[in-house]
C-alpha positions as CSV (number, residue, x, y, z in Angstrom):
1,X,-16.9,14.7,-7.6
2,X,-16.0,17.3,-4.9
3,X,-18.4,15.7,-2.9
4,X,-17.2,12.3,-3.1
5,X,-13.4,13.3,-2.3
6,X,-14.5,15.2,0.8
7,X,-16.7,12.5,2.0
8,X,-13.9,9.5,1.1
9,X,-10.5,11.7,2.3
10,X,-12.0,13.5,5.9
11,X,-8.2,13.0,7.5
12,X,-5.3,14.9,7.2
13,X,-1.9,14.0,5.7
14,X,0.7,15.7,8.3
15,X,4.3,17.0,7.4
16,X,6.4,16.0,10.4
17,X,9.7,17.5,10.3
18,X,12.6,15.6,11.5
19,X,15.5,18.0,11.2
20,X,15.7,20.6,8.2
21,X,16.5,18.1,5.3
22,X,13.9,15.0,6.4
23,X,10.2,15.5,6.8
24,X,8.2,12.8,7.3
25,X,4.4,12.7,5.3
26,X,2.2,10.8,7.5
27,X,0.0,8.7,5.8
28,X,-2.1,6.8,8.6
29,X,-4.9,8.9,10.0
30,X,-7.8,7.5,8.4
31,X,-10.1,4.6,9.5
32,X,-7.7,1.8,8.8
33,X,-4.1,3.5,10.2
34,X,-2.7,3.0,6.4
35,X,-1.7,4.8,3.0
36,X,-4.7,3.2,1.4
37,X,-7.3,4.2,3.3
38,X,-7.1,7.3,0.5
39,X,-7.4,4.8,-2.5
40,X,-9.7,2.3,-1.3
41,X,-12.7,5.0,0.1
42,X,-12.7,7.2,-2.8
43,X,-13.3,4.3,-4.6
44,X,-15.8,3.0,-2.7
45,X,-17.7,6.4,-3.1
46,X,-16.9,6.6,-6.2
47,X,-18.4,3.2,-7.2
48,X,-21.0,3.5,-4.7
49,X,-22.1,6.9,-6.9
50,X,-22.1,4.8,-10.2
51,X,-23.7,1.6,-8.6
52,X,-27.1,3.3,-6.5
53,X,-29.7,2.9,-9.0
54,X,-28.9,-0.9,-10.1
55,X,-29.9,-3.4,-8.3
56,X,-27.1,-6.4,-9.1
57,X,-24.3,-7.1,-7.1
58,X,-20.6,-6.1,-7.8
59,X,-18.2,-8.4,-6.4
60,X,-14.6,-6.7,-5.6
61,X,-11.9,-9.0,-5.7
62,X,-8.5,-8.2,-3.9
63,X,-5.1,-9.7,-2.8
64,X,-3.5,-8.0,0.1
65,X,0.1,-8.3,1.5
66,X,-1.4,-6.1,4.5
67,X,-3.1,-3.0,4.2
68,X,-4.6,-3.0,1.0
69,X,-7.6,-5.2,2.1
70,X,-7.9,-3.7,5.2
71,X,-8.5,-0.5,3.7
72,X,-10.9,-1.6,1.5
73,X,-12.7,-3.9,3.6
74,X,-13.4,-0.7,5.8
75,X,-14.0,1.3,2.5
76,X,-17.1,-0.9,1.5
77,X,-18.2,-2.1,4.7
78,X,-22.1,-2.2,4.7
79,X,-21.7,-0.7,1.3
80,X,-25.2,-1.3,-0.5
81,X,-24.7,-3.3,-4.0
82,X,-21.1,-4.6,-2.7
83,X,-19.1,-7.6,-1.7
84,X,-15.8,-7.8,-1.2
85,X,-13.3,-11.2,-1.2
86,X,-9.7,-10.4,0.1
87,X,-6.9,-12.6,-0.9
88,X,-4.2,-12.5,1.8
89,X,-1.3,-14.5,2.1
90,X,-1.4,-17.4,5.3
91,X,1.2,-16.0,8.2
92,X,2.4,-13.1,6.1
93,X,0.6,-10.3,7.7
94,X,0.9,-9.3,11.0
95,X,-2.1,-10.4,13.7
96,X,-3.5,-7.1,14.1
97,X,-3.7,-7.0,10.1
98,X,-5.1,-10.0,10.0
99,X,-7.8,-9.3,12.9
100,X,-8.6,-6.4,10.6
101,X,-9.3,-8.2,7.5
102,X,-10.8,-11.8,9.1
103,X,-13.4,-9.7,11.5
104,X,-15.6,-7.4,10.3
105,X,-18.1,-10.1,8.7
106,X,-21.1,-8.5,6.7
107,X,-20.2,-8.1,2.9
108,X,-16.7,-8.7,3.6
109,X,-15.3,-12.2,3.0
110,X,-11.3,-13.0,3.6
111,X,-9.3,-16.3,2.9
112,X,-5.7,-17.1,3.8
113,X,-4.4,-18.4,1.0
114,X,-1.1,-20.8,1.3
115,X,0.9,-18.8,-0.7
116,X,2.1,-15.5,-1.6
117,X,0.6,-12.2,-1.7
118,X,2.3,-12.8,-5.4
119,X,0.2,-15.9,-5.5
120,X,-3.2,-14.2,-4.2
121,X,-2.5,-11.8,-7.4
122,X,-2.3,-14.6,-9.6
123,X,-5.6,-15.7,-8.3
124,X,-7.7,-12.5,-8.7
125,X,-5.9,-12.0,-12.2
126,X,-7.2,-15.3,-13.1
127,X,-10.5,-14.8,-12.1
128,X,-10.7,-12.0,-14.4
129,X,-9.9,-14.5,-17.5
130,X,-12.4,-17.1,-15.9
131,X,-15.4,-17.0,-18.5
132,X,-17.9,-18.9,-16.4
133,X,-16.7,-16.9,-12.9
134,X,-17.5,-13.5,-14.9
135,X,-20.6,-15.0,-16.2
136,X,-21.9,-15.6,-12.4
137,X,-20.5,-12.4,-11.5
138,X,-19.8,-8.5,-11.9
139,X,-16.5,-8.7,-10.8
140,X,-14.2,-5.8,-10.1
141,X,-10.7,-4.8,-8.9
142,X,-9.6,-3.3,-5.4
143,X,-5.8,-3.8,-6.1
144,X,-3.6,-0.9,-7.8
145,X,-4.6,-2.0,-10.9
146,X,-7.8,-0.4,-10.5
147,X,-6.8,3.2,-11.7
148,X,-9.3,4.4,-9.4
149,X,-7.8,3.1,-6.5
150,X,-4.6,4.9,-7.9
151,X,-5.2,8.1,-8.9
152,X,-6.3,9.2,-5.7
153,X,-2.9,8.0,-4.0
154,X,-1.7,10.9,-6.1
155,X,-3.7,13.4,-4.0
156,X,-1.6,13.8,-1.1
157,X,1.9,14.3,-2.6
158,X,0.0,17.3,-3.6
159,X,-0.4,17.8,0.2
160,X,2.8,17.1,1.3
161,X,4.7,19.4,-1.6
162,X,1.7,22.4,-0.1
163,X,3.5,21.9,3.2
164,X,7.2,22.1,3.0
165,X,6.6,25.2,-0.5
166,X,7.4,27.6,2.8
167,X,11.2,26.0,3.0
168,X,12.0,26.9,-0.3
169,X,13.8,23.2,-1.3
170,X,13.9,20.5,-3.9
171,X,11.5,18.1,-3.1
172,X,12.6,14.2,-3.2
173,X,9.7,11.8,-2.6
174,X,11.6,8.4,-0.7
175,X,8.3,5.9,-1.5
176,X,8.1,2.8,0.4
177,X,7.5,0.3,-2.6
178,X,6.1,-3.1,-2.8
179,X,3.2,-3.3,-5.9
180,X,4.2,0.2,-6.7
181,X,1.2,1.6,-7.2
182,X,2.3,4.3,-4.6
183,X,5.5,5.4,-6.3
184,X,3.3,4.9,-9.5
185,X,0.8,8.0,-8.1
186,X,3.5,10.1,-7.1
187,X,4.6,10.1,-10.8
188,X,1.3,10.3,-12.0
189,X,1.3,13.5,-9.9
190,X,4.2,14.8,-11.4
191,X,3.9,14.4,-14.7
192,X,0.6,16.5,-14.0
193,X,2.5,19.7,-13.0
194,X,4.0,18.9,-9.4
195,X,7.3,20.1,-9.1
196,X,9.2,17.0,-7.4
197,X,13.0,17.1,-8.1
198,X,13.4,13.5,-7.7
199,X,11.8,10.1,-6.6
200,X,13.3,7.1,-4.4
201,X,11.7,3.2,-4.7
202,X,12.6,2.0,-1.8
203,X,12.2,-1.7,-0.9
204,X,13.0,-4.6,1.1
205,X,14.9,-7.3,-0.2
206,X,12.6,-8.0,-2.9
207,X,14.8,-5.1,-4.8
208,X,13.0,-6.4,-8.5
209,X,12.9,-2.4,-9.5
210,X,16.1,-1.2,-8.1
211,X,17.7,-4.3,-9.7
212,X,15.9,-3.5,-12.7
213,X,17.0,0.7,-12.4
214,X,20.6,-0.1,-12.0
215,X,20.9,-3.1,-14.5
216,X,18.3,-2.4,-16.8
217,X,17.0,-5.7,-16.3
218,X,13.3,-6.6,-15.2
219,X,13.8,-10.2,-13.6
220,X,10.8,-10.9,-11.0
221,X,11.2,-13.5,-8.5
222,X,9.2,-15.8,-6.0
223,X,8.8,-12.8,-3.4
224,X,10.5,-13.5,0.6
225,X,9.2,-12.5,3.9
226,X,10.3,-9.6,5.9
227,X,9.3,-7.5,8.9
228,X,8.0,-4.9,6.0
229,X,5.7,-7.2,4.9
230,X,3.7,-5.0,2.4
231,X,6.7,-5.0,0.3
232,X,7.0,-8.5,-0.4
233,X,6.1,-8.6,-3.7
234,X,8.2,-10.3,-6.3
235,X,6.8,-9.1,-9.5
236,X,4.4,-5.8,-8.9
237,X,2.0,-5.4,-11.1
238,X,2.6,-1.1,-11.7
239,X,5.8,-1.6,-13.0
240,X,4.1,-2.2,-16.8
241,X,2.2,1.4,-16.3
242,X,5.9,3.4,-14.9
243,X,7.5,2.0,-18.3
244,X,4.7,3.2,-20.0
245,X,4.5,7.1,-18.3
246,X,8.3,6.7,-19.6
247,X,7.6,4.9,-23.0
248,X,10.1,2.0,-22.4
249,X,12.7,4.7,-22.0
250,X,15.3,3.3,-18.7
251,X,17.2,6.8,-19.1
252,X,14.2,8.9,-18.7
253,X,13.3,6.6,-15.6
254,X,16.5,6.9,-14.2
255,X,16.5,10.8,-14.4
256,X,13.2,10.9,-12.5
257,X,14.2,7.3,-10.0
258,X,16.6,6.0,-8.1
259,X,16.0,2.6,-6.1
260,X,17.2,1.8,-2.3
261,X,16.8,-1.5,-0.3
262,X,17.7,-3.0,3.0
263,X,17.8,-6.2,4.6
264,X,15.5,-6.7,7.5
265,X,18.3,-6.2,10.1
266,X,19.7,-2.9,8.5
267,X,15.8,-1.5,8.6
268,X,15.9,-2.5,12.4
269,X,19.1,0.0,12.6
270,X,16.9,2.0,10.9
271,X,14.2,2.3,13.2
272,X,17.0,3.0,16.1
273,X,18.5,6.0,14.4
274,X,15.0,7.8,13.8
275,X,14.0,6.7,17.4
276,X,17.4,8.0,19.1
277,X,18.5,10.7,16.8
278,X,15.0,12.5,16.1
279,X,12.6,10.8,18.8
280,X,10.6,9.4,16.2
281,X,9.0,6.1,15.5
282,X,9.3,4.3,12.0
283,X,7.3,1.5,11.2
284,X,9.4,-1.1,9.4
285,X,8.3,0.5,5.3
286,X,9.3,4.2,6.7
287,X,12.1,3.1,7.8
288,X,13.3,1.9,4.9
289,X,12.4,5.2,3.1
290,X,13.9,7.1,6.0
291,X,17.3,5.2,5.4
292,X,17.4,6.6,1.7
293,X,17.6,10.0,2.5
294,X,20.7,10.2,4.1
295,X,22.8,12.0,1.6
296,X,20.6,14.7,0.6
297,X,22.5,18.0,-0.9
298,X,22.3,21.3,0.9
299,X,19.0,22.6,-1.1
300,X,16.9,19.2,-1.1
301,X,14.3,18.7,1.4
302,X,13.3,14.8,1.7
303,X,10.1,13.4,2.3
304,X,9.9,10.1,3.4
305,X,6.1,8.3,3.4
306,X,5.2,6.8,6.1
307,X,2.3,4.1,5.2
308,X,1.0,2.6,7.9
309,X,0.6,3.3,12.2
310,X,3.9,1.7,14.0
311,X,1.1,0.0,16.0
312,X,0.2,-2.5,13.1
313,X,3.5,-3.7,13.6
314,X,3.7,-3.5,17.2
315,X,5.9,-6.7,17.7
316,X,8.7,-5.3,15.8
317,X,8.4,-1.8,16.4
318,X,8.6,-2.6,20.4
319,X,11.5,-4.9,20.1
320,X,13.4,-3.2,18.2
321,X,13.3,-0.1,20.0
322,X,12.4,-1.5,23.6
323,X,9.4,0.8,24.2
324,X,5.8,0.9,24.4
325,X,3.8,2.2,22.1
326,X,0.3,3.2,22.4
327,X,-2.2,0.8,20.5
328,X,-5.3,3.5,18.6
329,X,-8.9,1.9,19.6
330,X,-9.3,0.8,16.2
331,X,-6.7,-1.8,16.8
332,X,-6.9,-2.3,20.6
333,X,-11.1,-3.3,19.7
334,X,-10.0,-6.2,17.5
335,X,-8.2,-8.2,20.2
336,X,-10.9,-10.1,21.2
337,X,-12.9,-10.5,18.0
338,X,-13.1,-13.7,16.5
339,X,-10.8,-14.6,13.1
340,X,-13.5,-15.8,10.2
341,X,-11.2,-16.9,7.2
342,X,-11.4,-19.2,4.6
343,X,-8.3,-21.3,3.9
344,X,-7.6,-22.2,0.6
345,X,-4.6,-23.5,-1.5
346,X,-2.6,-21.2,-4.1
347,X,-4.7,-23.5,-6.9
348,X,-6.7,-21.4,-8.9
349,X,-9.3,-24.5,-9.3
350,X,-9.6,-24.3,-5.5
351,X,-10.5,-20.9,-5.6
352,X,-12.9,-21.2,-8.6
353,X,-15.0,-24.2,-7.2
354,X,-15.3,-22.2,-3.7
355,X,-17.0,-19.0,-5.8
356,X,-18.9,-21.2,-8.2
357,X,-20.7,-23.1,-5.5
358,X,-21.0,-20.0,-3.5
């Protein structure tokens, strides 16, 4: 096991402090430039371990709003024993996303489905029901529902607390939130012993969990696009496993969570205030995180996650703050490589007949 976590997580997590109160966790040094390159390759490794002496396929289904494939299509590339299918919504990623799903070829196949990322989970949930689909073949899950793409995202809240002990401060965790699987490992890691004072779901407009942790309501809708695209999701899948950590208890939620949202132009103001007041750049989901922590008390010291390179969201990022920003190879490589996608409708019987005639 120690071998697998130190082969799968060989990047570091940096603290970046902004001012005394707000520290930002960096979360996009490994192969991918996002959060779930920590997730997805310790899962690879880890199924690569159970998978070496067998000689059938396991096919890896997974619907991405963004990084999620990515990451795990670079988890498993070339991976012995492994195909992958990514499920990502038509026009809702950004290009340089996209170029990182639709371009790597091998054992990684993507299609754009016409739809939703909430529609691409309905398809990979569905094939999980299929009888004849699971019949033809091993499938598995990539997405947070996979508890071993989870637990791992717990590992680096433990990283992050290690860094800022030395300031002697409450810890509050401000966690970009879309599928909440990452908000999910962070409570994960504290109801295993980490001593975080406080949580924050922050989200775009789809505000399903704040709505829910100020109204006690649970009311998913049809998800909308923003410029934090990873976070459109309209009814995430984690929230089932946070009311169970809880047992159904809103109170007990509510003492550990408190939910934030903005509107896409209030995250652009965002963006500004980090660039002009601290000299740092946000992508859209920090900034959002960043926002919450404004009213802090004297002896808390926020962390805000940031998920993903601002580069991955290089449109908006240079826009809104009028700069440049300096594209990493990894990205800058892809601009010429050719898109290979299948398109398919948000019909699960589309989707079905394409993997049965396969």
């Amino acid at each position: 096991m120690r071998d697998i976590v130190t082969s799968a997580i060989n990047f570091p997590a940096p603290i970046v402090m902004l001012n005394e109160h707000i520290a930002s966790l960096e979360l996009w040094h490994g192969p991918s430039l996002a959060f779930k390159d920590f997730g997805a390759r310790f899962m690879a490794s880890l199924m690569s371990y159970f998978i070496k002496d067998e000689n059938k396929t396991i096919t890896i289904l997974v619907a991405t709003s963004g990084d999620t494939g990515v990451a795990v299509a670079a988890g498993f590339y070339k991976t012995p024993g492994v195909e992958v299918i990514i499920l990502y919504p038509s026009g809702k990623v950004s290009e340089l996303q996209e170029k990182q799903l639709t371009t790597l070829g091998e054992n990684i196949k993507a299609f754009e489905v016409v739809g939703t990322f909430d529609d691409c989970q309905a398809l990979v949930k569905q094939a999980f029901l299929d009888k004849e689909l699971n019949s033809k073949y091993r499938l598995s899950s990539a997405n947070s529902i996979n508890i071993a793409r989870l637990i791992p995202q717990s590992f680096y809240f433990f990283e992050g607390y290690k860094q800022v002990m030395k300031h002697d401060k409450d810890v509050v965790f401000s966690v970009p939130s879309g599928n909440f699987g990452n908000l999910t490992a962070g409570l994960l890691a504290k109801k295993m012993g980490l001593p975080v004072k406080h949580f924050i779901a922050s989200t775009n407009i789809n505000k399903i969990v704040p709505h829910y942790l100020k109204t006690g309501i649970f009311d998913p809708k049809p998800s909308i696009s923003t410029i934090s695209n990873a976070m459109d999701v309209g009814n995430p899948s984690n929230f089932t496993r946070i009311l169970n950590l809880y047992d159904d208890n809103l109170q007990l939620i509510r003492h550990d969570v408190s939910g934030f949202y903005l509107n896409d132009e209030d995250t652009k103001k965002s963006m500004i205030e980090a660039y002009q007041k601290y000299d740092y750049v946000c992508d859209p989901h920090g900034a959002i995180a960043y926002q919450s922590l404004e009213n802090l008390k004297s002896n808390e010291l926020g962390i805000f996650l940031e998920t993903a390179h601002p580069a991955k969201f290089i449109d908006v990022v240079e826009q809104t703050l009028k700069i440049k920003i300096e594209v990493p190879a990894a990205l800058s490589s892809l601009a010429d490589k050719e898109k290979i996608a299948h398109k398919l409708s948000a019909d699960f019987e589309d989707f079905r007949d394409f993997l049965m005639e396969a």
